[in-house]
C-alpha positions in Angstrom: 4.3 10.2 -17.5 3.9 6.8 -16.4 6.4 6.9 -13.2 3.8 9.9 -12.2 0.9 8.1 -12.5 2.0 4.4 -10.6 3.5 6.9 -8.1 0.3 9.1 -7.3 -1.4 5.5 -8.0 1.0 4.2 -4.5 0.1 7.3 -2.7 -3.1 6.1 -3.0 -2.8 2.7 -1.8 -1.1 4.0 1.1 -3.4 6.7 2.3 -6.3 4.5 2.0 -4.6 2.0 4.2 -2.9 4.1 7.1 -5.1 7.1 7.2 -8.2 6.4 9.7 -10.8 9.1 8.0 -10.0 7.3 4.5 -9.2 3.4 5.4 -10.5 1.1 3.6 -8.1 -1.6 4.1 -9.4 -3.9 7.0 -12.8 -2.5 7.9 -16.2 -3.0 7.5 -16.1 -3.0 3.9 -15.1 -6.4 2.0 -15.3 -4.8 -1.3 -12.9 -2.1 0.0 -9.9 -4.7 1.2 -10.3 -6.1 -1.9 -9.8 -3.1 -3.8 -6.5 -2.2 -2.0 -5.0 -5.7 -2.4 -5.6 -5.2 -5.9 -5.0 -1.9 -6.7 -1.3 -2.6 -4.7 -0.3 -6.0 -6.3 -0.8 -3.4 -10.1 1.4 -0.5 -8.3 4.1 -3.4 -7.4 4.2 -5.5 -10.4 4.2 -2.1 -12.8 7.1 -0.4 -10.6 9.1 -3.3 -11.1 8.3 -3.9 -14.8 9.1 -0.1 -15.0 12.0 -0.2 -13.2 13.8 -2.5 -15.1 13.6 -0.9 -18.2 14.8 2.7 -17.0 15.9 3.0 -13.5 14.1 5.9 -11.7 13.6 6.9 -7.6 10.2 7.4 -8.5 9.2 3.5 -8.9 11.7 2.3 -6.1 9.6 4.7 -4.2 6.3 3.2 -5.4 7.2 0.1 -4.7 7.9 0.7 -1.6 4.4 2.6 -0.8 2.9 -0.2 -2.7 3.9 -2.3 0.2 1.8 -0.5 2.5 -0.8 -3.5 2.9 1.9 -6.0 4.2 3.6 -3.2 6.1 0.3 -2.0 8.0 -0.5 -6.3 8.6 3.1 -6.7 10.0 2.5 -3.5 12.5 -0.6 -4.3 13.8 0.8 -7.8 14.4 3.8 -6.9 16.6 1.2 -4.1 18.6 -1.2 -7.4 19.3 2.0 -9.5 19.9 3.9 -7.4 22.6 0.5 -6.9 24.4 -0.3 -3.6 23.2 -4.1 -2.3 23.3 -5.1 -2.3 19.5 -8.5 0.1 18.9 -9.2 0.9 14.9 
């Protein structure tokens, strides 16, 4: 039950930070960056926690989603870097 839940829980974190109609990561909203950065630092620390005490797909998986925050910063900075027009 718990691999379900931190997995729906990265599924989360990443929809609300690549998906323009529900991003909250990086807009307007300082409560809503905030949020994400939190709620993805919990989905990374309890997939590894997790992980170690019975390996499973599901929390390399999370883990990896959980990422999404760093992964969406490093993409946006090699657009800006290589020149590329960035509009949010």
């Amino acid at each position: 039950m718990k691999k379900y839940l931190i997995f729906i829980l990265s599924i989360v974190v990443a929809l609300l930070t690549w998906i323009p109609n529900t991003r909250l990561f990086l807009t307007d909203s300082s409560i809503g960056t905030i949020l994400i950065l939190v709620l993805s630092i919990f989905v990374c620390v309890f997939s590894v926690i997790y992980n170690k005490h019975s390996r499973s797909l599901w929390y390399i998986f999370s883990f990896i989603l959980g990422l999404s925050p760093i992964l969406f910063l490093i993409f946006v900075g090699i657009f800006l870097a290589s020149g590329m027009p960035f509009a949010p």
